[in-house]
MDTraj code that builds the backbone (N, CA, C; nanometers):
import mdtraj as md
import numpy as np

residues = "UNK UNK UNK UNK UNK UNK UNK UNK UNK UNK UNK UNK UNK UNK UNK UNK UNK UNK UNK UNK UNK UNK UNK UNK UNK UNK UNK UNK UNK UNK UNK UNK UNK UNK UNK UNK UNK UNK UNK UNK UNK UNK UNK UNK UNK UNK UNK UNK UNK UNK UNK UNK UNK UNK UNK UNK UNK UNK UNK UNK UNK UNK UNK UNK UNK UNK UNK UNK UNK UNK UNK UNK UNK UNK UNK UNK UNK UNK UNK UNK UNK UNK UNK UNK UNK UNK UNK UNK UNK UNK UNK UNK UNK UNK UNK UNK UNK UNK UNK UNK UNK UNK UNK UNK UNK UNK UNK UNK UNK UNK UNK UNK UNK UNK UNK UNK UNK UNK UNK UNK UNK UNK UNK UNK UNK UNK UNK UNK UNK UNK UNK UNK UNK UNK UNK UNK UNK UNK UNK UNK UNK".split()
xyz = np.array([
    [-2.0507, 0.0609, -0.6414],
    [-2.0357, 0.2040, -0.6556],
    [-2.0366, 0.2681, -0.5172],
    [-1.9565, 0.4127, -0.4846],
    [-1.9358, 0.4307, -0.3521],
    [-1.8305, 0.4377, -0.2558],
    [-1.7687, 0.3084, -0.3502],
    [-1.6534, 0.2147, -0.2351],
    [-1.5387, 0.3434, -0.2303],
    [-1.4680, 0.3614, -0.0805],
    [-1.3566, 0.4619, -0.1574],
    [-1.2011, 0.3342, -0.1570],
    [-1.1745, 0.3921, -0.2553],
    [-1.0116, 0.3176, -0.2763],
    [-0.9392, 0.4306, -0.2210],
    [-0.7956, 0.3578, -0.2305],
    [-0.6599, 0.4586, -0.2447],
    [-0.6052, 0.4873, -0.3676],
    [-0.5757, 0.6222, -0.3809],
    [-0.5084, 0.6353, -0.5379],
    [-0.3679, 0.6558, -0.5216],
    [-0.2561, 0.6269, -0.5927],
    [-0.1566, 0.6397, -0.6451],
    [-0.1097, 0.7748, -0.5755],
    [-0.1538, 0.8983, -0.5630],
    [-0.0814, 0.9749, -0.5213],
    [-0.0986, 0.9995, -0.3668],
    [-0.1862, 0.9552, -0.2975],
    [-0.1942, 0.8823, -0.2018],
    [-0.3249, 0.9223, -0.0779],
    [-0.4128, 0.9685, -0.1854],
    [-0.5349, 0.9803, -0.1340],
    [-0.6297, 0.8989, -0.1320],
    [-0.7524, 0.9559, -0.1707],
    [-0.9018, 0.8304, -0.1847],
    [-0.9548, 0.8866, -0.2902],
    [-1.0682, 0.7904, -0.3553],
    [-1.1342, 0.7932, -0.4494],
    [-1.2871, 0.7727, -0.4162],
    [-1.3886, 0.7962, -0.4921],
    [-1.4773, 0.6756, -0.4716],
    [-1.5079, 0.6521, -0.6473],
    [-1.5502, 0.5515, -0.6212],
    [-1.5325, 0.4328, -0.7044],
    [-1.7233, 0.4866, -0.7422],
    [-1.7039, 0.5492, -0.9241],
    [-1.8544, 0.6101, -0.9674],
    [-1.9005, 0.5842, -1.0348],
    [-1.8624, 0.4650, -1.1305],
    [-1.9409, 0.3498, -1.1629],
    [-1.8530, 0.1916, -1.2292],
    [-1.9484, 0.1039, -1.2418],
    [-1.9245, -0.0299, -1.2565],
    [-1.9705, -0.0565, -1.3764],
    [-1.8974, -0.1109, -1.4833],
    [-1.9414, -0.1161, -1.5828],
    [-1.8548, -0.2862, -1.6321],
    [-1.9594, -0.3747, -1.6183],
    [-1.9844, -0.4996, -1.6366],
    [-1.9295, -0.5400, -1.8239],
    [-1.7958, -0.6312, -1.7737],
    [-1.7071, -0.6581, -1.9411],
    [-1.7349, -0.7970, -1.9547],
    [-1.7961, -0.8610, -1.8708],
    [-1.8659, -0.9976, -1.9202],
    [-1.7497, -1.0755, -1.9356],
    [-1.7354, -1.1950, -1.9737],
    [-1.5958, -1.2926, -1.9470],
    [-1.4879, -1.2711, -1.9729],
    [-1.3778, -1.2573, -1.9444],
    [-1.2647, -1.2102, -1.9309],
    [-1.1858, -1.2772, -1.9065],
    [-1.0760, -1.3255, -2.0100],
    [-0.8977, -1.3404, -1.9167],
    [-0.8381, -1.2654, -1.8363],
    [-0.7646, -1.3793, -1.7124],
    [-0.7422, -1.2942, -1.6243],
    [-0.5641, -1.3225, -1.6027],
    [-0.5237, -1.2128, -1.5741],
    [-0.3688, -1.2781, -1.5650],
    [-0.3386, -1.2186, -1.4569],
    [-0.2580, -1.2602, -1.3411],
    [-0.1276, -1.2921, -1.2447],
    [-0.0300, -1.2005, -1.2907],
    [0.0055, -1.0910, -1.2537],
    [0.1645, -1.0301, -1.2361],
    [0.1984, -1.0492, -1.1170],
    [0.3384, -1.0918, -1.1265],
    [0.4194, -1.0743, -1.0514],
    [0.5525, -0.9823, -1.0900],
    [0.5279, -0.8848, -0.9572],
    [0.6524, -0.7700, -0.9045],
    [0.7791, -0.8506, -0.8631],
    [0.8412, -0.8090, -0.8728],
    [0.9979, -0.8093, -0.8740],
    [0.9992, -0.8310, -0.7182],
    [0.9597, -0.7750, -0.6455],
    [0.9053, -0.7960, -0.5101],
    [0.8381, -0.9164, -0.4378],
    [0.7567, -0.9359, -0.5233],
    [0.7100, -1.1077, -0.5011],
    [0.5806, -1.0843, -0.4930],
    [0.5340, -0.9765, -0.4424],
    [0.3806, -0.9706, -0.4660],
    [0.3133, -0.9980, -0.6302],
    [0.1738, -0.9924, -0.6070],
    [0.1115, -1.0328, -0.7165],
    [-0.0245, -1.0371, -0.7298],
    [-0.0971, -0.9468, -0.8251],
    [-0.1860, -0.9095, -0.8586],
    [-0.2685, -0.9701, -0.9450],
    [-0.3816, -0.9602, -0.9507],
    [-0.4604, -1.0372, -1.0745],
    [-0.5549, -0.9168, -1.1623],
    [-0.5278, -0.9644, -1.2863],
    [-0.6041, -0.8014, -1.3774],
    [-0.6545, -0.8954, -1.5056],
    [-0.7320, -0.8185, -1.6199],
    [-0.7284, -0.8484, -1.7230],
    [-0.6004, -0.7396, -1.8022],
    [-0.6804, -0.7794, -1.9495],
    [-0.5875, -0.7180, -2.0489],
    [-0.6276, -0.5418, -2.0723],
    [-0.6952, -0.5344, -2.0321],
    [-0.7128, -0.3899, -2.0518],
    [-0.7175, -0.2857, -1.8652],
    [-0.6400, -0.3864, -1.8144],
    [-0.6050, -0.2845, -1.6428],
    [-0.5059, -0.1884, -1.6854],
    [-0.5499, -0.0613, -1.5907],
    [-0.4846, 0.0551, -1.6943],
    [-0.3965, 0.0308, -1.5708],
    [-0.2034, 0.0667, -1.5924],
    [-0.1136, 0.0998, -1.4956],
    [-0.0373, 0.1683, -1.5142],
    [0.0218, 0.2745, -1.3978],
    [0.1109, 0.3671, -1.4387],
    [0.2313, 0.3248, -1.4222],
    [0.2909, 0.3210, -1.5061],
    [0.4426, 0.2239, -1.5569],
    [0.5791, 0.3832, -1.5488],
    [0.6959, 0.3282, -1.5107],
    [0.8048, 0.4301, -1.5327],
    [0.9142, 0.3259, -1.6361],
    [0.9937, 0.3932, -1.6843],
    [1.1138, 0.3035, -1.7812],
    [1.1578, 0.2376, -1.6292],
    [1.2365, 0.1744, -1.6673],
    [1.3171, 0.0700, -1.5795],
    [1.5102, 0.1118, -1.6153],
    [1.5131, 0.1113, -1.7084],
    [1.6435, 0.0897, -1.7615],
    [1.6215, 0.1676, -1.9355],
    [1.7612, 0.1220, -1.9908],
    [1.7217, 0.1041, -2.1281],
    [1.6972, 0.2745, -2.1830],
    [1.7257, 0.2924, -2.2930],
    [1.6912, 0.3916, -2.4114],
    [1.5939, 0.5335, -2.3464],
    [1.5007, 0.4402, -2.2846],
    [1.3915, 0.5237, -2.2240],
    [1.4072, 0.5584, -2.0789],
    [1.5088, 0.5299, -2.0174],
    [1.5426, 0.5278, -1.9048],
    [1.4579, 0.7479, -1.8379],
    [1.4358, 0.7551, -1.7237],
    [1.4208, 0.9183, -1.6776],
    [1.2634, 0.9646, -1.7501],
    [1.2307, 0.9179, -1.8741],
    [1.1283, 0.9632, -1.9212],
    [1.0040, 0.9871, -1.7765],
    [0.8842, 1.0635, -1.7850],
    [0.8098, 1.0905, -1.7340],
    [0.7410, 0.9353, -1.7154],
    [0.6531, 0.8977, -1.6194],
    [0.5580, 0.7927, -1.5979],
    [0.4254, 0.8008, -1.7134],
    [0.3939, 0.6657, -1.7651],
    [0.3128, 0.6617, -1.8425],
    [0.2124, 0.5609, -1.8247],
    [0.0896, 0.6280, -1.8730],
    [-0.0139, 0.5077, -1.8424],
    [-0.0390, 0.3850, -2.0215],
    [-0.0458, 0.2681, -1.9104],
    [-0.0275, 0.1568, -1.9849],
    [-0.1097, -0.0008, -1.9607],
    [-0.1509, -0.0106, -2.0624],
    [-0.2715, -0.1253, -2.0305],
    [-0.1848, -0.2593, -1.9778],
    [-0.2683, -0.4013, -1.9597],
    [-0.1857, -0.4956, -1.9042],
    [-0.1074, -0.5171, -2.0413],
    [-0.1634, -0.5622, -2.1415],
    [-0.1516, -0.6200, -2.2940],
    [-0.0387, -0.5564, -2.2609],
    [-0.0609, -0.4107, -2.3155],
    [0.1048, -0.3577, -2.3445],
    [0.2342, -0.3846, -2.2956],
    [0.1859, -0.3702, -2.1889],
    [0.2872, -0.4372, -2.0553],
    [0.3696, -0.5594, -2.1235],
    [0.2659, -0.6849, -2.1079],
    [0.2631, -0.8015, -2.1274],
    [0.3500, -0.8168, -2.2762],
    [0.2941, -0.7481, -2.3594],
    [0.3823, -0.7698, -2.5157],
    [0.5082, -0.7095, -2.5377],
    [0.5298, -0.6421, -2.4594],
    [0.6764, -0.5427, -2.4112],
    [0.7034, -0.5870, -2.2532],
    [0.7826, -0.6670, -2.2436],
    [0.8314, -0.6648, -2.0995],
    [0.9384, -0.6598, -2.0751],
    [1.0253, -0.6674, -2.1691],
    [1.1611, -0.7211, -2.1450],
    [1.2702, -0.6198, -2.2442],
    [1.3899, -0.5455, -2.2010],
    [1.5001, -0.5088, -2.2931],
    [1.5121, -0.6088, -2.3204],
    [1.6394, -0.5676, -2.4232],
    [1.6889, -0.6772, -2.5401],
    [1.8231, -0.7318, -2.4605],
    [1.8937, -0.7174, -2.3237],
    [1.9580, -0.7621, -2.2620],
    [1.8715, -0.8540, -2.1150],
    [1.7656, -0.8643, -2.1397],
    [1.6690, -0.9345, -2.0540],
    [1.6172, -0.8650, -1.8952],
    [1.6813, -0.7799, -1.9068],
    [1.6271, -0.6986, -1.8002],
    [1.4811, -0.6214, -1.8103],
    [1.3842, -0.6102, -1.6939],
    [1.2449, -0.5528, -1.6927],
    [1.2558, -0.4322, -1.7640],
    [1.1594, -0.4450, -1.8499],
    [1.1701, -0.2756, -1.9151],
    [1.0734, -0.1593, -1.8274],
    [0.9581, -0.2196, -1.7714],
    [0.8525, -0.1211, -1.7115],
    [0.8986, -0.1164, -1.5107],
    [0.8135, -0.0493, -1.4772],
    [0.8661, -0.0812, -1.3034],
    [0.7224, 0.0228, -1.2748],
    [0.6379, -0.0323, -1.1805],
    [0.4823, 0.0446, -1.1430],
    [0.5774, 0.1253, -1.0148],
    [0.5839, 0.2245, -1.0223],
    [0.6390, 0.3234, -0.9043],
    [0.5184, 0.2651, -0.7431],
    [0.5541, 0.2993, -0.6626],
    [0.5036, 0.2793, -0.5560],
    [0.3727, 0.3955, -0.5058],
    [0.2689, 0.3524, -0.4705],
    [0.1928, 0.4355, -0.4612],
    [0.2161, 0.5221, -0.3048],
    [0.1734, 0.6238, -0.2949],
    [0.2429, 0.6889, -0.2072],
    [0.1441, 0.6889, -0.0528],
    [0.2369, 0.6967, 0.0399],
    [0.1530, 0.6804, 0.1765],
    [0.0168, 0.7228, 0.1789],
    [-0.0685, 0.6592, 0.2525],
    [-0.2032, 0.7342, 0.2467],
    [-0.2621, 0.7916, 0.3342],
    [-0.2946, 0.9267, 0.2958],
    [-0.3618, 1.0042, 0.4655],
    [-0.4979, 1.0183, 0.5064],
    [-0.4996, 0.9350, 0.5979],
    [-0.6311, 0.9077, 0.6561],
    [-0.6691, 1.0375, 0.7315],
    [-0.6263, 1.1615, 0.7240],
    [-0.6311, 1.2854, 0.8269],
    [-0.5778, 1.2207, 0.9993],
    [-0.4739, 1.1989, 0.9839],
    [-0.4211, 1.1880, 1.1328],
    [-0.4717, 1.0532, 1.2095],
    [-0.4944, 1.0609, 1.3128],
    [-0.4989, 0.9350, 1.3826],
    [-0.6020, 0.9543, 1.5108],
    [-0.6162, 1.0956, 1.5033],
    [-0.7422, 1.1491, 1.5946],
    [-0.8601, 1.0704, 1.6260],
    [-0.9046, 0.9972, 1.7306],
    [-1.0647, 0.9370, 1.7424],
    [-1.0047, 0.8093, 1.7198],
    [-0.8902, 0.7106, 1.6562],
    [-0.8503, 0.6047, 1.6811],
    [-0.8596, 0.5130, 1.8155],
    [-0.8827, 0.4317, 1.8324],
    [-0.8770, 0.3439, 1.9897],
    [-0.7893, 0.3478, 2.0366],
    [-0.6779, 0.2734, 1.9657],
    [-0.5006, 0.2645, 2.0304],
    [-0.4420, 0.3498, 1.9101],
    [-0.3030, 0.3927, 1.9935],
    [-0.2369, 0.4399, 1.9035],
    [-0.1692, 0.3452, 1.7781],
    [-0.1240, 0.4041, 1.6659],
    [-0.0772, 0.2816, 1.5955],
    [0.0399, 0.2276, 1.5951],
    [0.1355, 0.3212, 1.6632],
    [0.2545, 0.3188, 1.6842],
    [0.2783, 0.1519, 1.7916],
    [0.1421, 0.1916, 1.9123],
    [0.1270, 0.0548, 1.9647],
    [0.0684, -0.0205, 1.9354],
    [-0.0372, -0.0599, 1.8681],
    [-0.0514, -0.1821, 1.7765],
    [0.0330, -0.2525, 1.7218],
    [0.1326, -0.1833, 1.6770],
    [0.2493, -0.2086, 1.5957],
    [0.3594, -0.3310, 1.7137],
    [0.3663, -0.2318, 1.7893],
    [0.4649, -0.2793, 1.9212],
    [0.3669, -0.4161, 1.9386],
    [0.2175, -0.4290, 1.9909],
    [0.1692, -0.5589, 1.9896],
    [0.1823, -0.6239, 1.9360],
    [0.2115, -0.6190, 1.8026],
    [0.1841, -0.7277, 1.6848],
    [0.3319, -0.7791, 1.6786],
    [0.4244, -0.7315, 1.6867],
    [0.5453, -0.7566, 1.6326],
    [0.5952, -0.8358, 1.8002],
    [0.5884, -0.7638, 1.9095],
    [0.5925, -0.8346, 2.0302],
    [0.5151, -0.8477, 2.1533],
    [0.3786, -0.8648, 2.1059],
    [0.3048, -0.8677, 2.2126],
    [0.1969, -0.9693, 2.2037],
    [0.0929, -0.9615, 2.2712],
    [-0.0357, -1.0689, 2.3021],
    [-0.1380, -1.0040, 2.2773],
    [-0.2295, -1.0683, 2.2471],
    [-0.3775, -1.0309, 2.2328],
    [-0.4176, -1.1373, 2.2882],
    [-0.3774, -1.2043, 2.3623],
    [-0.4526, -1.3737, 2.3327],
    [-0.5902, -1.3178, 2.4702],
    [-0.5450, -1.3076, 2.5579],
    [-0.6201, -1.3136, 2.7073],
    [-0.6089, -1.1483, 2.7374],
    [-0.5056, -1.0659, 2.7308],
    [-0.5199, -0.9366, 2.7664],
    [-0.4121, -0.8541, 2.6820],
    [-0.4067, -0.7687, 2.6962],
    [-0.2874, -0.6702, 2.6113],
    [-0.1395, -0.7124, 2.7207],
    [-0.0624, -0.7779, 2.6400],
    [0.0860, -0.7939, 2.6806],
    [0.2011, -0.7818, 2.5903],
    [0.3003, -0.6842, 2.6455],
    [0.4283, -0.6773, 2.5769],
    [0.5640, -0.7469, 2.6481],
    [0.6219, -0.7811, 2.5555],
    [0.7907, -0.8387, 2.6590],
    [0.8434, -0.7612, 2.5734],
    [0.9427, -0.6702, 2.6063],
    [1.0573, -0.6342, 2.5917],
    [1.1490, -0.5783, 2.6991],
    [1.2694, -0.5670, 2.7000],
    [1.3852, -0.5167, 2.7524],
    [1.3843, -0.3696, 2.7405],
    [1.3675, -0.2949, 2.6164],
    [1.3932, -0.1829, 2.5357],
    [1.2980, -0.0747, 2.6409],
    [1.4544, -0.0169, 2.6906],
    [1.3659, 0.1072, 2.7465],
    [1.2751, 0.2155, 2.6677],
    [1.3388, 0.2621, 2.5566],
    [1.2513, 0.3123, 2.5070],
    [1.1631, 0.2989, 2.4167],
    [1.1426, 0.1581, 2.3987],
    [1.0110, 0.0717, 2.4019],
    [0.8996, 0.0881, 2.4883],
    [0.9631, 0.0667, 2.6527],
    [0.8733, 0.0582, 2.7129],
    [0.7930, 0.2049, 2.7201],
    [0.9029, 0.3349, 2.7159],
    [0.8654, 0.4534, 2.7753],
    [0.7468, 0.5159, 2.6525],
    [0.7731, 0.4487, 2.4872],
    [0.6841, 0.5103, 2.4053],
    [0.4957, 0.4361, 2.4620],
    [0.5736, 0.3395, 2.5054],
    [0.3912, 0.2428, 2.5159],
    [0.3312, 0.3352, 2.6144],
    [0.4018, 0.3594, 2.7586],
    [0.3420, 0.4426, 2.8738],
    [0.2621, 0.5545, 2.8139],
    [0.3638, 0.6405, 2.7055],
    [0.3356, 0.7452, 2.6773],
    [0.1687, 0.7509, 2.5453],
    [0.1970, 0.6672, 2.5101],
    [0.0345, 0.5959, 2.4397],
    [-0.0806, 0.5405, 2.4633],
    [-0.0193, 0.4709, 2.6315],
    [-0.1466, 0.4336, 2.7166],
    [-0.1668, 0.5191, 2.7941],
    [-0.1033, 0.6564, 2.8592],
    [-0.1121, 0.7504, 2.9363],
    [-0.2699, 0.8024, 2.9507],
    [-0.3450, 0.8404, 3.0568],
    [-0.4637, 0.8645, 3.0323],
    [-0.4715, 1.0479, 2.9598],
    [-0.4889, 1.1115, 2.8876],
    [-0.5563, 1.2600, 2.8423],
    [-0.5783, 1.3194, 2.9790],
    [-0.4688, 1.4424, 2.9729],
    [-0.5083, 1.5374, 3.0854],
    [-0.6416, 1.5994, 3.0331],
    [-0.6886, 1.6175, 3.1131],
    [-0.8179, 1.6950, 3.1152],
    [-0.8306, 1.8100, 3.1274],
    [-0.8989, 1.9479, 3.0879],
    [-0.8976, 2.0600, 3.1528],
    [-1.0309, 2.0866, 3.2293],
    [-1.1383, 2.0360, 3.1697],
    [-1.2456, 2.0634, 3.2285],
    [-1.2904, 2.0208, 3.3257],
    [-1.2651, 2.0003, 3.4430],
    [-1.3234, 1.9154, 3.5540],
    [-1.3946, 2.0271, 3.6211],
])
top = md.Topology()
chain = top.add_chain()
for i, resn in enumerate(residues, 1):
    res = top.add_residue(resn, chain, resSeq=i)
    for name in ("N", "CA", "C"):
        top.add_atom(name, md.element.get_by_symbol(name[0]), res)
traj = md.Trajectory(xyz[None], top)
């Protein structure tokens, strides 16, 4: 109890109580995407039509079961699709260490091993990193 999550529309939660269902089947979805989750039969999800009859309808909430016993049109295509939960705002990036923009640039082409190193060519590669490691003008001196 406490914990905060992310919700669906792309904030936080905290998590206000735990209420213990004792042994449980557990099942594996897999997204169309390739990811894959583990839930029981009663994980509530917000499902949109996919296709099909019901196609545009509003998003609806839907247990795994349901899911699971309805998955498929009658031409074999997915009937449900979990919409994407939406970016999440941490209030800005203020009080962060590095920027994230360069973390990003590290990870994808740089080092951590011994010190902070980037290789690239890309001028304006290089000119966003300067501008992220730049020291804070000051006013108060």
């Amino acid at each position: 109890m406490g914990d905060e999550v992310v919700v669906p529309d792309g904030g936080t939660g905290l998590i206000d109580g735990v209420f213990p269902q004792g042994e449980r089947d557990v099942w594996r979805l897999v997204l169309s995407d390739g990811s894959s989750v583990e839930c029981d039969d009663e994980h509530l999800w917000i499902v949109g039509t996919s296709c099909g009859r019901h196609r545009g309808q509003a998003p609806k909430v839907m247990t795994t079961r349901e899911i699971r016993l309805d998955t498929f049109e009658a031409n074999g295509s997915s009937k449900w699709y979990i919409p994407p939960a939406k970016p999440i705002d941490l209030g800005g990036d203020a009080g962060l260490p590095l920027d994230p923009y360069l973390i990003g640039l590290l990870l994808g082409d740089g080092s951590f091993r011994h010190d902070l190193r980037l290789s690239t060519i890309d001028d304006e590669i290089r000119e966003a990193v300067a501008a992220a490691v730049a020291p804070i003008a000051c006013c108060n001196r």
